[in-house]
C-alpha positions as CSV (number, residue, x, y, z in Angstrom):
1,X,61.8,30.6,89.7
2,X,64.2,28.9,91.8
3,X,65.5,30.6,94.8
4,X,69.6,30.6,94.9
5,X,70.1,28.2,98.0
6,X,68.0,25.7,95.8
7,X,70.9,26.0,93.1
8,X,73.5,25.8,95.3
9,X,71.8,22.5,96.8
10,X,72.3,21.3,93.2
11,X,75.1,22.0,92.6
12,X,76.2,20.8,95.9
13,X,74.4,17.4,95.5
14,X,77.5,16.6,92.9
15,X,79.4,16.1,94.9
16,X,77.3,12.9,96.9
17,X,75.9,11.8,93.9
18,X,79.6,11.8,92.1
19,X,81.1,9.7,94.9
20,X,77.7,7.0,95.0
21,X,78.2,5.6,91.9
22,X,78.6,2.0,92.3
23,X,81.0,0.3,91.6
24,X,83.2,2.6,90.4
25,X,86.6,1.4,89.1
26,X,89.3,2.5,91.3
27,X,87.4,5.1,93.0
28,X,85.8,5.2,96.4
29,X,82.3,4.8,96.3
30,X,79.4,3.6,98.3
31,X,80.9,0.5,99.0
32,X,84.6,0.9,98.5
33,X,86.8,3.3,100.0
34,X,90.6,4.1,99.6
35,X,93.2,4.8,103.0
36,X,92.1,7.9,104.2
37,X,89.3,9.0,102.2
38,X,85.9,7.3,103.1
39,X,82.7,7.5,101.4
40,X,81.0,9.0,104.3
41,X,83.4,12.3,103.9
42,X,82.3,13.0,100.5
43,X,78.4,13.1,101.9
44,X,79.8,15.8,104.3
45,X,81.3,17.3,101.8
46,X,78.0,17.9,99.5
47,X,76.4,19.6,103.0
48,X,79.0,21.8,103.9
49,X,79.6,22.9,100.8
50,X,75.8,24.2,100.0
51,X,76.1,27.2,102.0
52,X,79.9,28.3,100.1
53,X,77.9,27.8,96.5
54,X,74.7,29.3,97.6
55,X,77.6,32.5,98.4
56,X,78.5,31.9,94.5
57,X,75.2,32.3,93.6
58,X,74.6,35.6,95.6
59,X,77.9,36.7,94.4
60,X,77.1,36.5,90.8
61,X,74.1,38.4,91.1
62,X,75.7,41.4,93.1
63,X,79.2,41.6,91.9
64,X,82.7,40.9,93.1
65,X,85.3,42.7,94.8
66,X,89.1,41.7,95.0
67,X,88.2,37.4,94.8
68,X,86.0,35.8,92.2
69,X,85.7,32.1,93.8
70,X,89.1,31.4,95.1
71,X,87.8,31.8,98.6
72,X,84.9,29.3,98.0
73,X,87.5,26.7,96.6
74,X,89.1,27.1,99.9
75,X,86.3,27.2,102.0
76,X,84.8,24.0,100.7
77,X,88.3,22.2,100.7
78,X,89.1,23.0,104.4
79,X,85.4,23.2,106.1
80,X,84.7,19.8,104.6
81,X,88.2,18.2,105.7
82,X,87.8,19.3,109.1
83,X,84.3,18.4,110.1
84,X,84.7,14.9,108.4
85,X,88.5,14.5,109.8
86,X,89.2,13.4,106.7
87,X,91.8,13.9,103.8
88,X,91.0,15.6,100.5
89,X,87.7,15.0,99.0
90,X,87.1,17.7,96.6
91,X,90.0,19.9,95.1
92,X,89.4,19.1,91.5
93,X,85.3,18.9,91.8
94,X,85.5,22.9,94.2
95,X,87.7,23.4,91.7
96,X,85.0,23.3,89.1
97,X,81.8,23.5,90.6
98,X,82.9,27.1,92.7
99,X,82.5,29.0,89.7
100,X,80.0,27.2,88.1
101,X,77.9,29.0,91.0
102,X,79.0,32.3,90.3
103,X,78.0,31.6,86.5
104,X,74.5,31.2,87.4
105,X,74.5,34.3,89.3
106,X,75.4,36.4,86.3
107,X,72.8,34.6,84.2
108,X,70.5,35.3,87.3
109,X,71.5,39.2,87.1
110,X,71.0,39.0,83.2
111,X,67.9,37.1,84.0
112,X,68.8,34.8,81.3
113,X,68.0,31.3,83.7
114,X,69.3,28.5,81.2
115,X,72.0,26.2,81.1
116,X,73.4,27.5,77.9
117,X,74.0,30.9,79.7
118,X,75.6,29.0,83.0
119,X,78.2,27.4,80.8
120,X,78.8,30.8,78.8
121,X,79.5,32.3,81.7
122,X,82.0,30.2,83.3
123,X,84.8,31.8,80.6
124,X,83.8,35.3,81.7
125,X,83.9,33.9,85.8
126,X,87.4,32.6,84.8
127,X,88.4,35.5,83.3
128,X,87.6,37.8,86.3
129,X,90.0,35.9,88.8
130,X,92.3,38.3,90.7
131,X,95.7,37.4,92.1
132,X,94.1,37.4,95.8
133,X,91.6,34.2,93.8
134,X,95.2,32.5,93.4
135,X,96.3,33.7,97.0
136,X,93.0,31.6,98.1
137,X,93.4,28.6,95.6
138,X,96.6,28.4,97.0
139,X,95.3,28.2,100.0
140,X,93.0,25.2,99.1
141,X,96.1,23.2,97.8
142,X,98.2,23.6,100.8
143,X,95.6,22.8,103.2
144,X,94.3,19.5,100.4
145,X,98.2,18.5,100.7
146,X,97.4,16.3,97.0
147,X,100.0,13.3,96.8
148,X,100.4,14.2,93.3
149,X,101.6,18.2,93.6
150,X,105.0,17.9,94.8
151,X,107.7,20.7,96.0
152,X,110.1,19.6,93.2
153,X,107.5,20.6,90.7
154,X,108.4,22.4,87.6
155,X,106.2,25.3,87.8
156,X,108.6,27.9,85.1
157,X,107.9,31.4,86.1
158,X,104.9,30.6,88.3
159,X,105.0,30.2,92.2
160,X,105.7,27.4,93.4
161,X,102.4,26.4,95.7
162,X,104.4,25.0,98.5
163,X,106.5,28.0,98.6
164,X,106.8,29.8,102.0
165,X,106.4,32.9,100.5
166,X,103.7,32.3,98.4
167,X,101.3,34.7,99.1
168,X,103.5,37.6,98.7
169,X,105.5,36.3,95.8
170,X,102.2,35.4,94.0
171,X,101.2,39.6,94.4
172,X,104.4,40.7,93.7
173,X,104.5,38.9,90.2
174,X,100.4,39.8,90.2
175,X,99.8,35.8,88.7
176,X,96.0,35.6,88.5
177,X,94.4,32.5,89.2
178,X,93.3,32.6,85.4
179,X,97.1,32.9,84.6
180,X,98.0,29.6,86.6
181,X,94.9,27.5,85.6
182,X,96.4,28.2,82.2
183,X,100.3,27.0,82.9
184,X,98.7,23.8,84.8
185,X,96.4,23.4,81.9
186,X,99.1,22.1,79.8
187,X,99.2,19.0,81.9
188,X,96.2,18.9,84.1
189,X,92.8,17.7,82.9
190,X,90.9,19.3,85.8
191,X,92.6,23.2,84.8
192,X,92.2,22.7,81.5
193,X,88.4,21.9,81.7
194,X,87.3,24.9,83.9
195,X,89.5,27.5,81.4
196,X,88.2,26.2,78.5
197,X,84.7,26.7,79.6
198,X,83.9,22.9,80.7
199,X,84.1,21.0,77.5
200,X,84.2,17.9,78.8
201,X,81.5,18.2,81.2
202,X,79.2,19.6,78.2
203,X,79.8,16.4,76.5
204,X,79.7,14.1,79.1
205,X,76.1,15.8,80.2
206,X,74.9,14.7,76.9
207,X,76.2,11.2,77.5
208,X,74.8,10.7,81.3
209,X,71.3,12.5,79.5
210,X,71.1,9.3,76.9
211,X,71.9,7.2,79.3
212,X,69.8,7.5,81.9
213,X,66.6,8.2,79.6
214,X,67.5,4.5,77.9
215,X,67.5,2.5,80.8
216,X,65.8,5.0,83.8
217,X,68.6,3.8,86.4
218,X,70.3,6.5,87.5
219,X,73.6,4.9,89.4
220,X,74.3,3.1,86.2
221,X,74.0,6.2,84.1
222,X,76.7,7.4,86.3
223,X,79.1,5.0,86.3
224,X,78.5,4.4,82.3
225,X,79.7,7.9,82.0
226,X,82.4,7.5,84.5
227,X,83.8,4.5,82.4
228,X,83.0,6.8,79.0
229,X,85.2,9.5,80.2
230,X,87.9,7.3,81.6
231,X,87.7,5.4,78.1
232,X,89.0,8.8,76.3
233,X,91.2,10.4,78.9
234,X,94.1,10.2,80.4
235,X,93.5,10.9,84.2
236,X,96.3,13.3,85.7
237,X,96.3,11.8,89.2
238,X,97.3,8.4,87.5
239,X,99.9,10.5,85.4
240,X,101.6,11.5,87.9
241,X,101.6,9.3,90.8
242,X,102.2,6.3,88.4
243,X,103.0,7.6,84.8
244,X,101.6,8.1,81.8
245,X,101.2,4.7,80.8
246,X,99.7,3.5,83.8
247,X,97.3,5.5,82.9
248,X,97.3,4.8,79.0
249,X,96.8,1.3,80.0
250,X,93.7,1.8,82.4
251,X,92.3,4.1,79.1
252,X,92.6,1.2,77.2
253,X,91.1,-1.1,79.9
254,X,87.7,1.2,80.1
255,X,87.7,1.3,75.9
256,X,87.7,-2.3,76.2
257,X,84.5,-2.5,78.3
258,X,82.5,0.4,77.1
259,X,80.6,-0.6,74.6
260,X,79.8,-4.1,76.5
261,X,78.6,-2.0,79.2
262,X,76.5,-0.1,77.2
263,X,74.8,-2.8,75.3
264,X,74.3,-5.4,78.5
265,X,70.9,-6.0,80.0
266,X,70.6,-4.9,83.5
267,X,71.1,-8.7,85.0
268,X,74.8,-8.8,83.2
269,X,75.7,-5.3,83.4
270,X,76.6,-5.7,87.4
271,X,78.9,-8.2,87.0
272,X,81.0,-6.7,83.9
273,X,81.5,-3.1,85.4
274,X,82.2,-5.3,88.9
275,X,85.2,-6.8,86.6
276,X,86.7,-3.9,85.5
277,X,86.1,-2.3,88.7
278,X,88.7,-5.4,90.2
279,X,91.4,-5.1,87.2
280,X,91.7,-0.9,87.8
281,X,92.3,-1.8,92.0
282,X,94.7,-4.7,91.3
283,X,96.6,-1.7,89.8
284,X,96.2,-0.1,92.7
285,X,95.6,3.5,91.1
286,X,92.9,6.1,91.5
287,X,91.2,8.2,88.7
288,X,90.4,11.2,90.8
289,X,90.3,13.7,88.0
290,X,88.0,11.9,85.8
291,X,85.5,11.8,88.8
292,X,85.9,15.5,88.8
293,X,84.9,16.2,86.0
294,X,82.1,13.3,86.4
295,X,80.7,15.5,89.2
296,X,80.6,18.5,87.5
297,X,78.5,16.7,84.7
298,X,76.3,16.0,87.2
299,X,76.4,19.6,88.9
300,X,75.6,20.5,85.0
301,X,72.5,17.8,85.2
302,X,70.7,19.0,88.5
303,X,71.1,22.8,87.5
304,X,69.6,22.2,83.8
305,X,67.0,20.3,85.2
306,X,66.2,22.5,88.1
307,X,65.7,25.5,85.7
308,X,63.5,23.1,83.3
309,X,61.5,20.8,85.6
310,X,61.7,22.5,89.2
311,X,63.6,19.4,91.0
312,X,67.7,18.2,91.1
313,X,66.3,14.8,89.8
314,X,64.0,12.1,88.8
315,X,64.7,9.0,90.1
316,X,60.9,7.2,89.1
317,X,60.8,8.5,85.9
């Protein structure tokens, strides 16, 4: 049986193997990077975070006390900023991938080691968060400082997160982080995935699985399903830094080159997805959310084929 610091090394491997894929439009990537955020920080990311999910892990096995992940959303935000001296690399993906470790510590517990029982189990993480999981999520977004969160925010009867008083207004009005992932679900992709127990990332595992068994090459697996996702979503980064039809019109831009992608042979497909990689940076926006949820598709991958096959990957198949 795996041990749990070799989950959380694949779970934590997302977040490298997310940010690799080459080229991928608008985002950085092993060859592109955006002002501030360098491809190198997302590799330190993927090492610092290993020992915050392997804590998941642990945690799901023995129980929790007053904070379900919150603290390990804030621990891998803040320990990876400041030993790469970089900006935000990993808000949205903590966001998702933090409790996706606790999930397979309950199925540990229930010794019940599969991947349908690690998805299960990601409503019932979700639904344990305490207010002290906001006070630490909180946390995360403060120290992340995301372009896209503003002060003038409508946030109805929720906290505000820049708010000085957040921490005790947040226990005063007892607004678990279940609570507030629901309210920003309404308009945030990345929310809305982890409370409604990761539908996307279910789908899109199926997707990157076809993929990579047709053609055996892993990078272009994931940027095919980068491009799939982006092809059907609306990313809330582009939303709301540039509006909503920015981003319809990059949706439309991927649906365009989809199914060319998927049908080239491997000596065309460079240049196409090089194409649409150049029309989504002439727009000059950045589809963070759908590589979220891109790398926890991936965290889905290694952890499904860890418990079937004994390794993350297989990269000579």
């Amino acid at each position: 049986m795996p041990e749990t610091v070799e989950y959380a090394e694949a779970l934590s491997l997302a977040f490298a193997l997310e940010a690799s894929g080459y080229p991928k439009p608008g985002n950085v990537d092993r060859l592109h990077d955006l002002p501030g955020l360098t491809y190198e920080a997302f590799i330190v990311t993927s090492i610092v975070a290993t020992k915050y999910l392997e804590k998941g892990v642990r945690r799901g096995i023995k129980g929790w006390g007053d904070v379900v992940f919150g603290d390990l959303v804030y621990g891998i935000v803040s320990d990876s900023m400041r030993k790469s001296g970089s900006s935000n690399t990993c808000l949205g993906s903590s966001l998702l991938i933090a409790p996706l470790s606790v999930a397979v510590g309950l199925c540990l517990r229930k010794e019940e080691e599969n991947l349908n029982c690690f998805i299960r189990m990601i409503r019932e993480v979700v639904s344990a968060t305490t207010v002290e999981d906001s006070v630490e999520f909180y946390r995360a977004v403060r120290e992340a400082k995301p372009s896209y969160i503003k002060p003038t925010d409508e946030t109805g009867d929720f906290v505000n997160v820049w708010d000085y008083d957040y921490k005790k207004r947040l226990r005063l009005k007892k607004q678990r982080l279940k609570d507030v992932l629901e309210f920003s679900g309404s308009h945030d992709i990345v929310s809305h995935e982890l409370v409604n127990g990761l539908p996307r990332s279910v789908n899109e595992l199926r997707f990157l699985t076809e993929r990579f068994n047709a053609h055996k090459n892993w990078n272009r697996a994931v940027v095919e399903t980068f491009v799939h996702l982006l092809s059907r979503e609306h990313d809330t980064v582009i939303v709301r830094e540039h509006g909503f039809e920015a981003a319809s019109r990059v949706r439309d831009l991927a649906s365009r080159y989809i199914i060319k992608l998927l049908v080239a042979p491997q000596t065309e497909w460079l240049s196409l997805i090089t194409s649409l990689d150049a029309e989504v940076r002439r727009m000059r926006v950045n589809p963070a959310s759908i590589a979220d949820i891109v790398a926890s598709t991936i965290a889905l991958y290694a952890i499904d084929s860890l418990t079937r096959n004994g390794y993350y990957l297989n990269l000579n198949p």
